[in-house]
C-alpha positions in Angstrom: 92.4 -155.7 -145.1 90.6 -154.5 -141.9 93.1 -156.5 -139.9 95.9 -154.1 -141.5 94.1 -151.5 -141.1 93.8 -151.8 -137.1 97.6 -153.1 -137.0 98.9 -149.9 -138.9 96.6 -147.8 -136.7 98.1 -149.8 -133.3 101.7 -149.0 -134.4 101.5 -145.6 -134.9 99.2 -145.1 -131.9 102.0 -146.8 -130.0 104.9 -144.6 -131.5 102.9 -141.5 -130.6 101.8 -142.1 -127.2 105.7 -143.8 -127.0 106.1 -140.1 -128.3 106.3 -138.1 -124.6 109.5 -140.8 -124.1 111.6 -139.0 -126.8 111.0 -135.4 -126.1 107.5 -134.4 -126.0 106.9 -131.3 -124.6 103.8 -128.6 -124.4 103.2 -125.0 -124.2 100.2 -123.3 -122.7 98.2 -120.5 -124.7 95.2 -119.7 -122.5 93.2 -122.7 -122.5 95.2 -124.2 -125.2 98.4 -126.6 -124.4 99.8 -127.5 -127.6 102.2 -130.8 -127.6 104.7 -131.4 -129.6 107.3 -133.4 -129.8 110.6 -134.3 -133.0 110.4 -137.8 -134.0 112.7 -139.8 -136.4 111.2 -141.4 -139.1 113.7 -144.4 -138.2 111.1 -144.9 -135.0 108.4 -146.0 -137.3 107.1 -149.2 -138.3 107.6 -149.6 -142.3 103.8 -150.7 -142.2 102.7 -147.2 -140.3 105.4 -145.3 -142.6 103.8 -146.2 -145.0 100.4 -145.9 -144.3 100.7 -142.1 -143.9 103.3 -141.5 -147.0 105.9 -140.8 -144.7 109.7 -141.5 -145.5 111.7 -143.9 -143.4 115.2 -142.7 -143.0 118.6 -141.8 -141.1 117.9 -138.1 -142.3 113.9 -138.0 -141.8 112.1 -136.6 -138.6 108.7 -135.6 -138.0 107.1 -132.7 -136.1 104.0 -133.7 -134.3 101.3 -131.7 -132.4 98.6 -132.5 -131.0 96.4 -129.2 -129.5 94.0 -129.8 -126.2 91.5 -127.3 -124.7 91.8 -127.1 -120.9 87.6 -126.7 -119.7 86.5 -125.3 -117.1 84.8 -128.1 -115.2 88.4 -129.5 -115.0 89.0 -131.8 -118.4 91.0 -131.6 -121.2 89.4 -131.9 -124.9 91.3 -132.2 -127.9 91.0 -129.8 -130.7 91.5 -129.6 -134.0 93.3 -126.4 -135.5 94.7 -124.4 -138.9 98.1 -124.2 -139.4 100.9 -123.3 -141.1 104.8 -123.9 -140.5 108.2 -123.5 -141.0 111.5 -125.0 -140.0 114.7 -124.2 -141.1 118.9 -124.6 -139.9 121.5 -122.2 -138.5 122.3 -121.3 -142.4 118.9 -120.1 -142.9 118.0 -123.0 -144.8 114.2 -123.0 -144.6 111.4 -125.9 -145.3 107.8 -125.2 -145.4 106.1 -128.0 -142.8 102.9 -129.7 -144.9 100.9 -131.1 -142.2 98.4 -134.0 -142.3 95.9 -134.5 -140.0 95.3 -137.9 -137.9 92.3 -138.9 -136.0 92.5 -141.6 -133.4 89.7 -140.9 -131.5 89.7 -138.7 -129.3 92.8 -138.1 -130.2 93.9 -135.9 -132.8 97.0 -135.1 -134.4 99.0 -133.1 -137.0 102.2 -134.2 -138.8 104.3 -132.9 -141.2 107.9 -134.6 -142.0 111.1 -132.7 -142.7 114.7 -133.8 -143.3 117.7 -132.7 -141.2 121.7 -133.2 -141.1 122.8 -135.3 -137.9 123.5 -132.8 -134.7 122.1 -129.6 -136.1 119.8 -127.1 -134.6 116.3 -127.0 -136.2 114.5 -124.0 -135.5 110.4 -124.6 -136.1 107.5 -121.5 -136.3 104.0 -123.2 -136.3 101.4 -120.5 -136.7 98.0 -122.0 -135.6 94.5 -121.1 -134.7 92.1 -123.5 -132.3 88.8 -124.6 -134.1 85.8 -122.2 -133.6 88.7 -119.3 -132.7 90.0 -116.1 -135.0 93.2 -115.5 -132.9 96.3 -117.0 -134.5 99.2 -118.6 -132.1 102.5 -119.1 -132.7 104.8 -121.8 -131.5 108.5 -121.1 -131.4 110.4 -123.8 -131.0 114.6 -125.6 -131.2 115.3 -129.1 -131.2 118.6 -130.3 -131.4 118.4 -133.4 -133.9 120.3 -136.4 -134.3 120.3 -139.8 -136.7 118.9 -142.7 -135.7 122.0 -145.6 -135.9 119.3 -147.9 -137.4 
């Protein structure tokens, strides 16, 4: 069981640090850089999928952040945060993003899965707040999706 449990951890440590290879990006709020980065579901092992109740699938992506506090003596600590998000398609078709939290330590990460049509425009709104803060953010974001040929 433990043995699982490390090999499911190791796979999806391994997709998202392979994350930055498939579009991971960041923007800066203050102190704050949020990364983020659109990841089919089709990139996944089954056994990590599974693990975290996600869906494997053509049509199935994930939004990932992951929030770090630049300090002032020069190094970056990751944070944990509230949020709250939306993504929807040029019709106007929206989906409300539930997020679950992962902790790999020190890392610490937020996904929430969605499901898309191959080569449209997802628009995503990610309201969040920074732990031990009472301002609100707001990530605005378009990704241009596409299905995994399996």
């Amino acid at each position: 069981m433990l043995r699982a449990f490390r090999l499911i951890i190791l796979g999806l440590a391994t997709v998202l640090l392979a994350a930055p290879l498939w579009a991971q990006q960041s923007q800066r709020f203050g102190p704050y850089e949020l990364h983020y980065s659109v990841v089919n579901t089709t990139f996944l092992a089954p056994e990590v999928a599974a693990a975290y109740g996600l869906t494997r699938g053509r049509d199935y992506a994930i939004l990932n952040l992951a929030l770090q506090e630049h300090l002032e003596d020069g190094s970056v600590a990751a944070r944990t945060m509230q949020l709250k998000g939306t993504t929807w398609d040029l019709t106007g078709r929206v989906t409300e993003l539930a997020f679950q939290e992962v902790r790999e330590n020190p890392a610490i990460y937020y996904l929430a899965e969605f499901r898309f049509f191959d080569e449209e425009f997802r628009h995503f709104e990610v309201h969040f707040r920074p732990q031990d803060t009472s301002e609100t953010l707001t990530l605005k974001v378009k990704h241009q999706m596409y299905q995994d040929l399996e």
